[in-house]
Jmol script that loads the backbone (N, CA, C; Angstrom):
load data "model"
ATOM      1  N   UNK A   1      -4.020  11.711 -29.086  1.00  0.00           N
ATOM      2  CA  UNK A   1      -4.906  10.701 -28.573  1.00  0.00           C
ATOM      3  C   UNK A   1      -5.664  11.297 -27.386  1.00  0.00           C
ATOM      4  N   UNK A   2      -7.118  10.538 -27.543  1.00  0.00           N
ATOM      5  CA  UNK A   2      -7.698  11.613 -26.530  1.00  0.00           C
ATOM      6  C   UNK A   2      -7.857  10.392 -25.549  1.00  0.00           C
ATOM      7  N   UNK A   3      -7.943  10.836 -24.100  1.00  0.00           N
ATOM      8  CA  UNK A   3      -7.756   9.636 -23.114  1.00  0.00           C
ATOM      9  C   UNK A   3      -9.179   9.589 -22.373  1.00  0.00           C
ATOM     10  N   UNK A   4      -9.883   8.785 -21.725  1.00  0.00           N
ATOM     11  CA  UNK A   4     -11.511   9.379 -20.619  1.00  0.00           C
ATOM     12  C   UNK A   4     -10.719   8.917 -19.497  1.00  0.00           C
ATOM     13  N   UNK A   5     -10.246  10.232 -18.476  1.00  0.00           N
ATOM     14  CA  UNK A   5      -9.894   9.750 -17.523  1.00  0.00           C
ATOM     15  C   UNK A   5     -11.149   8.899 -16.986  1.00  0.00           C
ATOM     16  N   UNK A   6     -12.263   9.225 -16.888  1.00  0.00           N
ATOM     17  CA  UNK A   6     -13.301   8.588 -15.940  1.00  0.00           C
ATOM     18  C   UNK A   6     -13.566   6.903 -16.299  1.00  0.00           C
ATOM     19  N   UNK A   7     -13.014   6.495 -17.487  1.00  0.00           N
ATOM     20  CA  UNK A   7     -13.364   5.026 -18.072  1.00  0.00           C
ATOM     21  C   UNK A   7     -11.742   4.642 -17.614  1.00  0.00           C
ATOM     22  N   UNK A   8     -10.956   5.169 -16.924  1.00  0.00           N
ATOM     23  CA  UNK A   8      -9.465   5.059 -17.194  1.00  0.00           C
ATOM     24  C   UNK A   8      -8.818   4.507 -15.797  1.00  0.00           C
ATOM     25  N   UNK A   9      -8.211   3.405 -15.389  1.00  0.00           N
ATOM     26  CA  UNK A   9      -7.415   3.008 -14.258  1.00  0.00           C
ATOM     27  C   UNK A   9      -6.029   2.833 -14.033  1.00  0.00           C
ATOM     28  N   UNK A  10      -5.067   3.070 -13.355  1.00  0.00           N
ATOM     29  CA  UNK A  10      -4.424   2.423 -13.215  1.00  0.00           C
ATOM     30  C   UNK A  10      -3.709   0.757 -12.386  1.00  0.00           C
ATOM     31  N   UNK A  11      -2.659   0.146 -13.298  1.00  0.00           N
ATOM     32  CA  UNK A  11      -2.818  -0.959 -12.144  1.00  0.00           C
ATOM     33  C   UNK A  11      -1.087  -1.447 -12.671  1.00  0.00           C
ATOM     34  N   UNK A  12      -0.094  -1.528 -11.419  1.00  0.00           N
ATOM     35  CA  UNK A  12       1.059  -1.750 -11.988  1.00  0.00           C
ATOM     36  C   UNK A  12       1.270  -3.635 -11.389  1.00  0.00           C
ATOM     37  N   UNK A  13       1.996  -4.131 -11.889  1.00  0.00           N
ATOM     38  CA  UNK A  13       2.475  -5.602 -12.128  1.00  0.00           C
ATOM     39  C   UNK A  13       3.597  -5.785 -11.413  1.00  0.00           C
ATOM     40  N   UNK A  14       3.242  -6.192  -9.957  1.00  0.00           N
ATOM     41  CA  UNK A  14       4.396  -6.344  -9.647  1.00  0.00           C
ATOM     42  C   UNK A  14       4.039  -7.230  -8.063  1.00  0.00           C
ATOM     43  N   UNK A  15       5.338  -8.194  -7.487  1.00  0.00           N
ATOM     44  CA  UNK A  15       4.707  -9.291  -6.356  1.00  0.00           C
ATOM     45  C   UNK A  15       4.701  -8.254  -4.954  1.00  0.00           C
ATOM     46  N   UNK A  16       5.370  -6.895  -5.101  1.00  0.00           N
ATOM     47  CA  UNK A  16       5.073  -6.399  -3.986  1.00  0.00           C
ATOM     48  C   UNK A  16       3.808  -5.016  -4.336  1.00  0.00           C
ATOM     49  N   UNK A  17       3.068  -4.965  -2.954  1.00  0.00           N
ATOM     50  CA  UNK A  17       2.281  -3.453  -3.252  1.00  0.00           C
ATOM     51  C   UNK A  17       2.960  -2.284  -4.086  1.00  0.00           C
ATOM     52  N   UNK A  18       2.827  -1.888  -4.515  1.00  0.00           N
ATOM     53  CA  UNK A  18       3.357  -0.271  -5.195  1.00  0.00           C
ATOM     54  C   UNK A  18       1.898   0.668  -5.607  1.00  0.00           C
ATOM     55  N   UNK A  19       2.505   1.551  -4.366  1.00  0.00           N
ATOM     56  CA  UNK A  19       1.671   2.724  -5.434  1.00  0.00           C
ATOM     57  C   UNK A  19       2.347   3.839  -6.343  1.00  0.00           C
ATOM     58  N   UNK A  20       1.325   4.260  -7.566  1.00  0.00           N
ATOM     59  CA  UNK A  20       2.046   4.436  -8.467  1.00  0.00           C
ATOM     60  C   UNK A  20       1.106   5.831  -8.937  1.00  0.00           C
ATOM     61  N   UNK A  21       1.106   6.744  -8.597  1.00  0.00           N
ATOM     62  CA  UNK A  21      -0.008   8.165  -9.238  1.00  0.00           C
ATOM     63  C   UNK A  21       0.507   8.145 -10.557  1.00  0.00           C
ATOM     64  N   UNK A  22      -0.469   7.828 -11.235  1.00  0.00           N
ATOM     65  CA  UNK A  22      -0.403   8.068 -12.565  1.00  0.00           C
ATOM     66  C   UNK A  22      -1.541   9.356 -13.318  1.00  0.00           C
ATOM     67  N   UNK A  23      -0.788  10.258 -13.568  1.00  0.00           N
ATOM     68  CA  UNK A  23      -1.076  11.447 -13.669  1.00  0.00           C
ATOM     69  C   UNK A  23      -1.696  11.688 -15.114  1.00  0.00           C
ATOM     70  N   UNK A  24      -3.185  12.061 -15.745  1.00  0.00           N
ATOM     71  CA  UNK A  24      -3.129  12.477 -16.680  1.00  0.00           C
ATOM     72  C   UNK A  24      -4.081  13.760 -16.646  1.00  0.00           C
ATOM     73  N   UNK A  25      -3.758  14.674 -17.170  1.00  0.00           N
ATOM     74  CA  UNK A  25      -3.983  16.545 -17.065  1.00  0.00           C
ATOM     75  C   UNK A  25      -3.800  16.586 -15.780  1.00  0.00           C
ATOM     76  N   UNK A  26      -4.625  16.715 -15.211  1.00  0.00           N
ATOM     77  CA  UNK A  26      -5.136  17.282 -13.576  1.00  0.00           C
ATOM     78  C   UNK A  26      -5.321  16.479 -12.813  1.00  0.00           C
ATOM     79  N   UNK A  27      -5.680  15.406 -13.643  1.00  0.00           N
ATOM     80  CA  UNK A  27      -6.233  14.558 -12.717  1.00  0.00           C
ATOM     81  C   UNK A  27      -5.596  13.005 -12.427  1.00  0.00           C
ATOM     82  N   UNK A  28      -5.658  12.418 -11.275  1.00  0.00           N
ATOM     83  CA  UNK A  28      -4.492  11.418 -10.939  1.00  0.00           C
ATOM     84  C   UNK A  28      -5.651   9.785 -11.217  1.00  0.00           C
ATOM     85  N   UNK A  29      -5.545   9.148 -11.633  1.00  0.00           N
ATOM     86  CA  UNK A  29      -6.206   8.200 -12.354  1.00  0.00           C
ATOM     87  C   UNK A  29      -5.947   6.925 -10.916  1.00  0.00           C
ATOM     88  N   UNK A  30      -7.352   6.492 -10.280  1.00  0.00           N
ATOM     89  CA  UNK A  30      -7.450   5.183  -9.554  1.00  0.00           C
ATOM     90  C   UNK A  30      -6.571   3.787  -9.730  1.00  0.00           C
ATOM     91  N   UNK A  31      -6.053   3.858  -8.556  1.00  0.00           N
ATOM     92  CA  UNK A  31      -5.057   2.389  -9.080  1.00  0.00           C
ATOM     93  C   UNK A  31      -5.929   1.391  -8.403  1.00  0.00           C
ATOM     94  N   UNK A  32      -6.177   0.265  -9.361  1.00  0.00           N
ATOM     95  CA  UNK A  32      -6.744  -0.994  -9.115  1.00  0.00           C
ATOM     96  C   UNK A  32      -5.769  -2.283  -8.789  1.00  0.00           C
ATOM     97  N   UNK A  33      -5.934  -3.302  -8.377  1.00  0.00           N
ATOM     98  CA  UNK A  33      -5.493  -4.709  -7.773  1.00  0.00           C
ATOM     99  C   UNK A  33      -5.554  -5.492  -8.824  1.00  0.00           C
ATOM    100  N   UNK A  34      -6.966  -5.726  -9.647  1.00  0.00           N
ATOM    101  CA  UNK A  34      -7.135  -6.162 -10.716  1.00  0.00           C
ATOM    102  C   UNK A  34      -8.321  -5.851 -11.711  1.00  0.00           C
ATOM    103  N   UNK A  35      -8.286  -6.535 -12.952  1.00  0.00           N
ATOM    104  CA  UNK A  35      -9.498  -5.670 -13.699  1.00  0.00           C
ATOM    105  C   UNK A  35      -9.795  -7.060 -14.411  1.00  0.00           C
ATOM    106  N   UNK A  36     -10.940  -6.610 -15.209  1.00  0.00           N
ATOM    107  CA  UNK A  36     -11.320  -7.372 -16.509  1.00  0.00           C
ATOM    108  C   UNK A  36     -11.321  -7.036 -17.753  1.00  0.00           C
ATOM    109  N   UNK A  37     -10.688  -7.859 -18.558  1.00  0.00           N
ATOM    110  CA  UNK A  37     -10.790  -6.817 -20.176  1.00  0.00           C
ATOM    111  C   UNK A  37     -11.293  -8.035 -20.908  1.00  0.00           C
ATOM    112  N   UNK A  38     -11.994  -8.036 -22.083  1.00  0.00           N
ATOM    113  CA  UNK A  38     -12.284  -8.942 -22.841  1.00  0.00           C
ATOM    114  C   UNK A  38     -12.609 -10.519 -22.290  1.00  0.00           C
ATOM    115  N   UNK A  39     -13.017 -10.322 -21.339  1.00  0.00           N
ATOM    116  CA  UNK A  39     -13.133 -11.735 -20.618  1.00  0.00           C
ATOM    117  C   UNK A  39     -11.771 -11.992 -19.967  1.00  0.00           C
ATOM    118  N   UNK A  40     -10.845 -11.725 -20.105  1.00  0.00           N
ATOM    119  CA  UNK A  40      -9.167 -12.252 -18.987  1.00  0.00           C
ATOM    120  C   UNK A  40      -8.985 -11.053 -18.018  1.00  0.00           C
ATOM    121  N   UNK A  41      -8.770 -12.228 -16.994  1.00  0.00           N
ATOM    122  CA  UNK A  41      -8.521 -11.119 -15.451  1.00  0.00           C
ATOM    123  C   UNK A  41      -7.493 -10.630 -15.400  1.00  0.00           C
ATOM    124  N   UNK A  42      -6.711  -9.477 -14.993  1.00  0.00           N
ATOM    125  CA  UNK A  42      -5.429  -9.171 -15.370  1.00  0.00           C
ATOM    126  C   UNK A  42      -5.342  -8.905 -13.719  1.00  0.00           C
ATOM    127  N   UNK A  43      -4.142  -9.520 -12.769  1.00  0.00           N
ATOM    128  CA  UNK A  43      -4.193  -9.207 -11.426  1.00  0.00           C
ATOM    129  C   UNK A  43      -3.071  -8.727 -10.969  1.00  0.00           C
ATOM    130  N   UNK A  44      -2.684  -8.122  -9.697  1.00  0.00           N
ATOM    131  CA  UNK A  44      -1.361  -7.454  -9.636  1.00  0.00           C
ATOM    132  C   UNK A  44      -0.773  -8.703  -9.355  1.00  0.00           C
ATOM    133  N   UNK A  45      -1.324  -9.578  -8.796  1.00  0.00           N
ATOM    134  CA  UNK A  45      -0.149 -10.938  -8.016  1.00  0.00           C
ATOM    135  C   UNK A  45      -0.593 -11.787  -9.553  1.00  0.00           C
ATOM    136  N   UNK A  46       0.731 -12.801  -9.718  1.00  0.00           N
ATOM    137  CA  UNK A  46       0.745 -13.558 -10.554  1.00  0.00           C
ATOM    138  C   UNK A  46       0.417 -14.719  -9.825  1.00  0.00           C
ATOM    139  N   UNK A  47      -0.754 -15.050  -8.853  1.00  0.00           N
ATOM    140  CA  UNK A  47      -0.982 -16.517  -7.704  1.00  0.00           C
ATOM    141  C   UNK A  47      -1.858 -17.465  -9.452  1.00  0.00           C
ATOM    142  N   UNK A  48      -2.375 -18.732  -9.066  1.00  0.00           N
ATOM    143  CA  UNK A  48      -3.113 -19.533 -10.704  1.00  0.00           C
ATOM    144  C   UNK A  48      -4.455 -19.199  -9.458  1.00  0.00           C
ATOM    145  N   UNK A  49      -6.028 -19.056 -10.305  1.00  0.00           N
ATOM    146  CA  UNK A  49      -6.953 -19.182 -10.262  1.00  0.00           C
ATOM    147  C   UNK A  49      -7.464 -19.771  -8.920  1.00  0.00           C
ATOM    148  N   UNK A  50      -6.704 -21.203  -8.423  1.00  0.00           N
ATOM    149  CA  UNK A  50      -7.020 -22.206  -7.459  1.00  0.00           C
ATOM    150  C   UNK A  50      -6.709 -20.759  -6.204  1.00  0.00           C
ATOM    151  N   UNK A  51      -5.260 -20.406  -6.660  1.00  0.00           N
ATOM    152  CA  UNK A  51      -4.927 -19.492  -5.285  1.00  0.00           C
ATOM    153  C   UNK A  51      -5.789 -18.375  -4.802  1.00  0.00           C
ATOM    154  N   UNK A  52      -6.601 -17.557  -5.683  1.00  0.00           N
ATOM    155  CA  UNK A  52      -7.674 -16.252  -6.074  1.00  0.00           C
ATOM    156  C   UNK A  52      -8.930 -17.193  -5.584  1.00  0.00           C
ATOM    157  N   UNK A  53      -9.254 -18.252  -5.241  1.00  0.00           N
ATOM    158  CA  UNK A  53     -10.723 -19.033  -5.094  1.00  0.00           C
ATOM    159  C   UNK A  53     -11.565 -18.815  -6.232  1.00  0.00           C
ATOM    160  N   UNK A  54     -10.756 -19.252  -7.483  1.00  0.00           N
ATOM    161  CA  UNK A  54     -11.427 -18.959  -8.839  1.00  0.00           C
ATOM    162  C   UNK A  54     -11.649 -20.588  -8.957  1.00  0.00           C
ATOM    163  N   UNK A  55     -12.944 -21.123  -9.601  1.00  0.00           N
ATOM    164  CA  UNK A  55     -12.995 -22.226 -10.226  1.00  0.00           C
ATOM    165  C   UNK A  55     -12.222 -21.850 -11.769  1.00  0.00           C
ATOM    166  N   UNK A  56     -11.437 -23.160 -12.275  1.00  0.00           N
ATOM    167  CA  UNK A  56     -10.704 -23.385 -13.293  1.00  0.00           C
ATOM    168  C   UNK A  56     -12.105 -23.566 -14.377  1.00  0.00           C
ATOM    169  N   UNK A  57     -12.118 -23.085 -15.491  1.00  0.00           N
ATOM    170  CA  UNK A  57     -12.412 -23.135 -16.685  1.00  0.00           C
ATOM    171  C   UNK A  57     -12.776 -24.846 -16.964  1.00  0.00           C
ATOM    172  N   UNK A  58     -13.978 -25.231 -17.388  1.00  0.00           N
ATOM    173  CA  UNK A  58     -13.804 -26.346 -17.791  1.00  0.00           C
ATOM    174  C   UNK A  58     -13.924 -26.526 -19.469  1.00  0.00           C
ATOM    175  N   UNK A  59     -13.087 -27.774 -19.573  1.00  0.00           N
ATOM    176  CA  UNK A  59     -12.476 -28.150 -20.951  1.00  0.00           C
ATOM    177  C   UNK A  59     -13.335 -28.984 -21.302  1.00  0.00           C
ATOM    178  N   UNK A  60     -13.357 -28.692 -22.998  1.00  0.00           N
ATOM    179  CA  UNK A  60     -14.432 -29.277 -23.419  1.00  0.00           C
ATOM    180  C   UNK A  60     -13.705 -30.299 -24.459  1.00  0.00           C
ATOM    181  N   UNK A  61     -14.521 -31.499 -24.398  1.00  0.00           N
ATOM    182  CA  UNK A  61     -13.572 -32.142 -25.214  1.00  0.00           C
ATOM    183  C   UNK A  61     -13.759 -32.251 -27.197  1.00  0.00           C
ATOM    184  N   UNK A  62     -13.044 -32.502 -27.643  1.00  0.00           N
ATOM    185  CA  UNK A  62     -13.647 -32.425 -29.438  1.00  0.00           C
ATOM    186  C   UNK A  62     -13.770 -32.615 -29.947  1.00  0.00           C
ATOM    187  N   UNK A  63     -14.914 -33.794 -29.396  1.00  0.00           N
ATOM    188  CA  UNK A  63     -15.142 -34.950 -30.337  1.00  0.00           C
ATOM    189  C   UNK A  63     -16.487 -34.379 -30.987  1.00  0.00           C
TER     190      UNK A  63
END
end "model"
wireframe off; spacefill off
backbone 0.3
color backbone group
């Protein structure tokens, strides 16, 4: 498997700071707080949206 370090981050899951060098060839890959993939935020703290000053998603109803 071929990896792009440069498209490539790291980010570990956990309620306290950790840093974590994550090593691939030579080169040690950026650790991030949080990211975006496919539209869902992935964050190191598990706080809900309200806690981050995120507005909540509004629901649509189906009728």
């Amino acid at each position: 498997m071929k990896i792009s370090t440069s498209k490539s981050e790291a980010m570990v899951l956990n309620w306290k700071k950790v840093e974590c060098l994550l090593r691939v060839k030579e080169e040690i890959l950026p650790q991030v707080e949080e990211f975006k993939y496919l539209g869902v935020l992935f964050a190191r703290w598990l706080g809900s949206p309200l806690e981050r000053g995120e507005a909540l998603p509004s629901r649509r109803s189906s009728e």
